[in-house]
Backbone as CSV, one residue per row, in Angstrom:
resi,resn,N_x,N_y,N_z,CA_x,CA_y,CA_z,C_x,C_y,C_z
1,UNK,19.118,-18.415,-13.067,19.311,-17.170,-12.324,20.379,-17.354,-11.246
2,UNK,21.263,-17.248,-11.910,22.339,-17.869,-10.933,23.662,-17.061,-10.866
3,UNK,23.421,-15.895,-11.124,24.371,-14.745,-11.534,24.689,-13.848,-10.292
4,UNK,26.023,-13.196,-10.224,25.990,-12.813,-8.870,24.969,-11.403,-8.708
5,UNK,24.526,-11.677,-7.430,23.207,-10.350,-7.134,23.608,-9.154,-5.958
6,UNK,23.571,-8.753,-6.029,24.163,-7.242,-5.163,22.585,-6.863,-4.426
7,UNK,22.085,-7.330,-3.108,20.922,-7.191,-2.264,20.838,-5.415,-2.634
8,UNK,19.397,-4.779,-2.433,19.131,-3.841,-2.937,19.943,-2.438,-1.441
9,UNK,20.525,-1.323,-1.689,20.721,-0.889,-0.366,19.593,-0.048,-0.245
10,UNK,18.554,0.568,-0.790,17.653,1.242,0.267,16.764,0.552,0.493
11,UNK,15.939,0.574,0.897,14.931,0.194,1.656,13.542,0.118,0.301
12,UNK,12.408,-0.770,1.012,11.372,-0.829,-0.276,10.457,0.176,-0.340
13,UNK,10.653,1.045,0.756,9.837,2.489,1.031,10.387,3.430,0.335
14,UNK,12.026,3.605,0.210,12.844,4.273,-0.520,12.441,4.394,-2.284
15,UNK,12.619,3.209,-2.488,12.643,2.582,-3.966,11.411,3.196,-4.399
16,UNK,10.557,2.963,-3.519,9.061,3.111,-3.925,9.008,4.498,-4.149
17,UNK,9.642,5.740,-3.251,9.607,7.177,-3.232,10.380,7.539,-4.155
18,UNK,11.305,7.183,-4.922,12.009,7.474,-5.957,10.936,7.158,-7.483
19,UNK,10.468,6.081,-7.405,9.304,5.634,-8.306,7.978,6.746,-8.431
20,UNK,7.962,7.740,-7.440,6.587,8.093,-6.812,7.035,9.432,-7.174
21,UNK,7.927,9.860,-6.913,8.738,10.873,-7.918,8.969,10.880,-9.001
22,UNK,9.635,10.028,-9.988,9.572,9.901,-11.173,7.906,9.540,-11.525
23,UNK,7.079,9.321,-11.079,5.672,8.911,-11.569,5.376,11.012,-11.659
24,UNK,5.697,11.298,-10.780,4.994,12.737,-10.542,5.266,13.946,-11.399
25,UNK,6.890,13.494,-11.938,7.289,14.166,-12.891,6.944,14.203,-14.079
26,UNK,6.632,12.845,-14.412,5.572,12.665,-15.512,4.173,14.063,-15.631
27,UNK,4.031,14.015,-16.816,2.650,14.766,-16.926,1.658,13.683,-17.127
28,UNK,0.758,13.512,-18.029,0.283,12.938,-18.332,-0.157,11.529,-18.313
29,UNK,-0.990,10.568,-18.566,-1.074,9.095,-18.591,-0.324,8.537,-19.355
30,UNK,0.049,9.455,-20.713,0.696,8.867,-21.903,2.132,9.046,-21.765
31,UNK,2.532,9.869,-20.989,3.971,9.799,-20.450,4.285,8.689,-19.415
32,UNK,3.662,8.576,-18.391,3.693,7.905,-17.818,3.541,6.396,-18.030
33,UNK,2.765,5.751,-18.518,2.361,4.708,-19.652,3.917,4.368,-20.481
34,UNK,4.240,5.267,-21.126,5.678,5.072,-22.153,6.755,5.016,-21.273
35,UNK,7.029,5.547,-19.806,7.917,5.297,-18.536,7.888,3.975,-18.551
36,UNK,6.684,3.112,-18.115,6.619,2.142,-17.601,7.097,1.033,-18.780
37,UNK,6.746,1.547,-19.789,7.395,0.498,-21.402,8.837,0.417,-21.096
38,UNK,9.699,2.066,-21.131,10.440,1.978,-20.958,11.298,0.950,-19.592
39,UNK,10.721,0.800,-19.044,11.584,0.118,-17.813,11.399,-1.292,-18.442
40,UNK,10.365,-1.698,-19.209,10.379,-2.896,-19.563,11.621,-3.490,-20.398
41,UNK,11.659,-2.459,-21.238,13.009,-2.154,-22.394,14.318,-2.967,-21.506
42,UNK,14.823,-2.286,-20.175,15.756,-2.492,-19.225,15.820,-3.915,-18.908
43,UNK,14.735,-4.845,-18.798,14.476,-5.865,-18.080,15.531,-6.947,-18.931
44,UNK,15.987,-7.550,-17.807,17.047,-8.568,-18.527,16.452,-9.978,-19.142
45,UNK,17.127,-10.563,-20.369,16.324,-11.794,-20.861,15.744,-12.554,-19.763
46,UNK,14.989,-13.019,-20.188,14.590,-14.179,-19.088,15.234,-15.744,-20.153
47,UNK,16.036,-16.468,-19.191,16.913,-17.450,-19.821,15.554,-18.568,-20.272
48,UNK,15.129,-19.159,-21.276,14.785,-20.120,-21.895,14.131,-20.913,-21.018
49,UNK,15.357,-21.733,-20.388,14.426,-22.720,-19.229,13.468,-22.204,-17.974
50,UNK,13.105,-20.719,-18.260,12.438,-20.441,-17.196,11.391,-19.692,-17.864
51,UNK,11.050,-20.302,-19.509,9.711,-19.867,-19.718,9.130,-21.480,-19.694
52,UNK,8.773,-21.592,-18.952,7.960,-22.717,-18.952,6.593,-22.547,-17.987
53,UNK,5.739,-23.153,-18.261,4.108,-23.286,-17.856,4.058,-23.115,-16.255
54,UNK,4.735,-23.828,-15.308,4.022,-23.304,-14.305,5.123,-21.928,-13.885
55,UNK,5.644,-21.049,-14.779,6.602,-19.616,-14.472,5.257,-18.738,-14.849
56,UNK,4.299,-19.317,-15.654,3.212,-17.869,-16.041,2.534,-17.644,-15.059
57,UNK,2.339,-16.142,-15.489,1.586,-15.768,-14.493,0.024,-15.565,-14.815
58,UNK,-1.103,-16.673,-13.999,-2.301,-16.791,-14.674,-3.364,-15.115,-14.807
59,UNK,-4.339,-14.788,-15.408,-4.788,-13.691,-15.495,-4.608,-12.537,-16.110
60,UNK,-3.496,-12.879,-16.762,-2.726,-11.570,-17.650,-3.238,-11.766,-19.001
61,UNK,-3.279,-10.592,-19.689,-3.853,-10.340,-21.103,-3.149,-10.734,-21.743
62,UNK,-1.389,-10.622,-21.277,-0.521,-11.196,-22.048,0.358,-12.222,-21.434
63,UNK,1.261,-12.765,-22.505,2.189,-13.891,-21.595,3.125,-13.448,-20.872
64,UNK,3.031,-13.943,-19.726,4.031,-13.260,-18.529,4.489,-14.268,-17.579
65,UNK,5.810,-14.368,-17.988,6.278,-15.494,-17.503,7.643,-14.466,-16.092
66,UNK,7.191,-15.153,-14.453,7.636,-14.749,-13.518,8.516,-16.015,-12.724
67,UNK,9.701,-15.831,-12.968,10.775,-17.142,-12.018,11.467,-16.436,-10.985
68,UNK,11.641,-17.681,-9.682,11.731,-16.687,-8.724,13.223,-17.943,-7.935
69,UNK,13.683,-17.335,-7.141,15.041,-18.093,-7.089,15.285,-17.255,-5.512
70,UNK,15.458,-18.637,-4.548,15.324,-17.590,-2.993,16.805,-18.150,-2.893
71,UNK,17.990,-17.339,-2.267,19.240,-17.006,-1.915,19.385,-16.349,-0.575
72,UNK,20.136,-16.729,0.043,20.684,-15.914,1.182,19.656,-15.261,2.104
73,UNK,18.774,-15.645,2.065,17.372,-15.424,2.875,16.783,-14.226,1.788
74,UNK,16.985,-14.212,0.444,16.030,-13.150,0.019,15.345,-14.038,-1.120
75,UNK,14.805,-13.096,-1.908,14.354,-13.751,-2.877,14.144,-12.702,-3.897
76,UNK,14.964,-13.422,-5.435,15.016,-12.894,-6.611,14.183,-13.277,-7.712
77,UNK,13.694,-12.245,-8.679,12.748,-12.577,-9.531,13.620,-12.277,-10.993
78,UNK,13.284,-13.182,-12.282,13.046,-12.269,-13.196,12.038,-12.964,-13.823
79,UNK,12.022,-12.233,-14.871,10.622,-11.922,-15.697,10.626,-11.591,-17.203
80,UNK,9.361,-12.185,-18.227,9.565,-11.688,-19.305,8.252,-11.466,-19.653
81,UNK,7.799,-11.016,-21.182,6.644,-10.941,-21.785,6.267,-10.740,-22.966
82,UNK,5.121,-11.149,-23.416,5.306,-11.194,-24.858,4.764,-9.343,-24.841
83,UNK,4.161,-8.733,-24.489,3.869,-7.661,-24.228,4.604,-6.418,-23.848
84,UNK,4.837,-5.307,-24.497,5.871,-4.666,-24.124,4.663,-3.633,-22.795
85,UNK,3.769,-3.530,-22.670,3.347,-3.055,-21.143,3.350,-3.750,-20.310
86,UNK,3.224,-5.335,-20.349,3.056,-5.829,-19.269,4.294,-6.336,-19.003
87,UNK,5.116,-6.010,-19.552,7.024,-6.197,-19.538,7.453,-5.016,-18.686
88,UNK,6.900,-3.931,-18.935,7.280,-2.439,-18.543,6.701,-2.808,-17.028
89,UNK,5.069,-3.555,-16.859,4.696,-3.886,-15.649,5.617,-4.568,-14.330
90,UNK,5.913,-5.615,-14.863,6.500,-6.725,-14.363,7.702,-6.059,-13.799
91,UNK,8.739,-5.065,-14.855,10.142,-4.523,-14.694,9.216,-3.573,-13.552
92,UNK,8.664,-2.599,-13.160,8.360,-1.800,-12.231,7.972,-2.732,-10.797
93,UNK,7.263,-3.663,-11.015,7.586,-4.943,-9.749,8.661,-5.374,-9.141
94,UNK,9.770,-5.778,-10.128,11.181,-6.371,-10.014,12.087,-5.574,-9.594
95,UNK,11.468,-4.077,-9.935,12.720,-2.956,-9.671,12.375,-2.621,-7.774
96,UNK,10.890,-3.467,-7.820,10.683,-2.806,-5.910,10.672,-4.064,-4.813
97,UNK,11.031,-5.349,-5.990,10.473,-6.714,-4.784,12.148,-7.416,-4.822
98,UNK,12.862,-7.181,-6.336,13.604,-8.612,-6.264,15.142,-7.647,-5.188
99,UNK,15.745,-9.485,-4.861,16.553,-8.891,-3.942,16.071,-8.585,-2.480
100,UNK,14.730,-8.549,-2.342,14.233,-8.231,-0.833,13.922,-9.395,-0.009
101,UNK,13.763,-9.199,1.107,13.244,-10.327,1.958,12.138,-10.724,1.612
102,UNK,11.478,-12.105,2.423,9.903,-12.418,2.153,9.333,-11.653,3.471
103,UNK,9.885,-11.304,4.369,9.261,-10.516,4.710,9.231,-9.168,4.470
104,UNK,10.032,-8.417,4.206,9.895,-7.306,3.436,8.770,-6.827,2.651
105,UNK,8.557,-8.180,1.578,7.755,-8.367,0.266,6.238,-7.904,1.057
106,UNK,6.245,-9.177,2.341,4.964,-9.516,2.769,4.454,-8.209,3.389
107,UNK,5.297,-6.995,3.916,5.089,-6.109,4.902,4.814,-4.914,3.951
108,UNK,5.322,-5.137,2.152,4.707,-3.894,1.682,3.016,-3.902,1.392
109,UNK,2.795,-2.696,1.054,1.358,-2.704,0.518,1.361,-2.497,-0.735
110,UNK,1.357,-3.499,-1.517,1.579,-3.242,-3.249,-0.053,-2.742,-3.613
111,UNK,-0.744,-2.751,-3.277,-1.986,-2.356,-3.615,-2.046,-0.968,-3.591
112,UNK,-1.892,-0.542,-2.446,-2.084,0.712,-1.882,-0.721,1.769,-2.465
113,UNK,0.254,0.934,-3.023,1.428,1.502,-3.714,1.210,2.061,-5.458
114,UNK,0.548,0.669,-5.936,0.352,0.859,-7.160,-1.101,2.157,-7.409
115,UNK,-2.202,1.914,-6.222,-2.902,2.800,-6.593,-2.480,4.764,-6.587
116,UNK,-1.526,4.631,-5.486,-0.850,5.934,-5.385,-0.115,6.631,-7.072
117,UNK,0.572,5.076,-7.205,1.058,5.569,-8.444,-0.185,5.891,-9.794
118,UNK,-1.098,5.652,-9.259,-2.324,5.424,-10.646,-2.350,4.164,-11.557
119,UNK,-1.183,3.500,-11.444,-1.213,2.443,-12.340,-2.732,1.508,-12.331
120,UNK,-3.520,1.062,-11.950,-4.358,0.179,-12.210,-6.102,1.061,-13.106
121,UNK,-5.778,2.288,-12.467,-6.779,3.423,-13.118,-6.312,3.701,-14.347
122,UNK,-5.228,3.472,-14.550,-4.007,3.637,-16.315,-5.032,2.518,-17.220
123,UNK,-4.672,1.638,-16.492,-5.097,0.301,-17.055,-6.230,-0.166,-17.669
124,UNK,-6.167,-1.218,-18.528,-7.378,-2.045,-18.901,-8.084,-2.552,-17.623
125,UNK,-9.177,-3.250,-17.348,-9.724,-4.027,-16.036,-8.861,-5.156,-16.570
126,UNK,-8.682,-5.587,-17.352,-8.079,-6.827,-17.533,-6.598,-6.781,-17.837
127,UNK,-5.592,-5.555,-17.711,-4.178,-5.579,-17.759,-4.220,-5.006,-16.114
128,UNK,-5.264,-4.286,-15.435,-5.274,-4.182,-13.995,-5.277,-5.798,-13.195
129,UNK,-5.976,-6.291,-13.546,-6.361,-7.484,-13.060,-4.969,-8.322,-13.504
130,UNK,-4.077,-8.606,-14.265,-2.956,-9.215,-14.801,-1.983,-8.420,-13.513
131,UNK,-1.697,-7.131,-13.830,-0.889,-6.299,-12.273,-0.686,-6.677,-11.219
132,UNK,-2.408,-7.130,-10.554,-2.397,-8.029,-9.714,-2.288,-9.238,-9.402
133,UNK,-2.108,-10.273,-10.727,-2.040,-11.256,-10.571,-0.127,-11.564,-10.287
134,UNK,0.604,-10.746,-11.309,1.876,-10.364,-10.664,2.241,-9.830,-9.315
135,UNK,1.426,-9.282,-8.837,1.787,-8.773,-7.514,1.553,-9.888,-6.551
136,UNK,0.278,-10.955,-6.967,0.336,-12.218,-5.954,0.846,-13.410,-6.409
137,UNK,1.527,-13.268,-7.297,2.483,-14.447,-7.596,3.787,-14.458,-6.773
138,UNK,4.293,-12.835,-7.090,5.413,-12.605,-5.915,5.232,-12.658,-4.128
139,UNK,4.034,-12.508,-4.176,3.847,-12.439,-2.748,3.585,-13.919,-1.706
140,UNK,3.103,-14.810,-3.241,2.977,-15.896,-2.842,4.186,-16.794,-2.865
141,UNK,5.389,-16.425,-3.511,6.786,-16.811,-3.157,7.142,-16.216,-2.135
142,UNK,6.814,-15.051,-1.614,7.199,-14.839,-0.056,7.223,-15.382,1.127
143,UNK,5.505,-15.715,0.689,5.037,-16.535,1.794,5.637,-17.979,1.848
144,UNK,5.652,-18.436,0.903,5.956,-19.647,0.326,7.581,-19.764,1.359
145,UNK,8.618,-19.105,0.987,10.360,-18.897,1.535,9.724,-18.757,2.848
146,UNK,8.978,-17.929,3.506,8.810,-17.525,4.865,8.550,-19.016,5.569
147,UNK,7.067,-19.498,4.829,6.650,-21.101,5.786,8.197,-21.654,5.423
148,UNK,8.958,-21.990,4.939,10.314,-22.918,4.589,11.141,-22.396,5.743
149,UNK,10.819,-21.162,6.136,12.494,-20.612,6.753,11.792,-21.127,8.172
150,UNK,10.385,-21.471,8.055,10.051,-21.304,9.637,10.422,-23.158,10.534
């Protein structure tokens, strides 16, 4: 992951309200559901040497492999899956965390974000429970860059 990265310009409140809009425009679960595939579609390869065992992310129904690469005081993710929802998952994470600070990361409320959007009520208990295990994998690279920077 070593490609040049362009830091995100709005803000993770922004990103999130654009997401929260397109969630709203949606009708349905099943529209919404096929949104989130779709973004997976978008998600760029994840290069080879970064599917390896400790990149998964534990708790997921499917294989979900999350590499994370801190630059210039931020920190970038990508991501893959054998799963095209929990690909669509992961890409709706990446589209609101990578590129941001660890503190940024640490100061959103991904819980309280994803439930707005409905995503975990969408869900299996066990592709909900995978959601979250992505959401604290990233958060735990936050923390992780933050103790380093301190």
């Amino acid at each position: 992951m070593t490609d040049a990265r362009t830091p995100p310009t709005e803000s993770l409140d922004e990103t999130f309200g654009e997401l929260v809009e397109d969630f709203d425009l949606l009708g349905d679960w099943e529209q919404r559901i096929e949104y989130v595939i779709e973004l997976g579609k978008g998600l760029a390869p994840l290069a080879d040497a970064d599917r390896i065992e400790a990149n998964k992310v534990p708790g997921c129904a499917a294989q979900v492999w999350l590499a994370t690469d801190a630059g210039e005081g931020r920190l970038w993710f990508a991501a893959d899956s054998d799963s095209a929802l929990s690909k669509g998952n992961i890409a709706l994470l990446l589209k609101l965390y990578s590129g941001r600070t660890p503190a940024e990361i640490l100061a959103f409320d991904a819980k309280a974000a994803l439930e707005r959007l409905g995503l975990p009520s969408a869900l299996t208990r066990q592709r909900a429970n995978g959601l979250n295990s992505m959401v604290g994998r990233i958060r735990e690279a936050a923390q992780a860059a933050n103790a380093a920077a301190d």
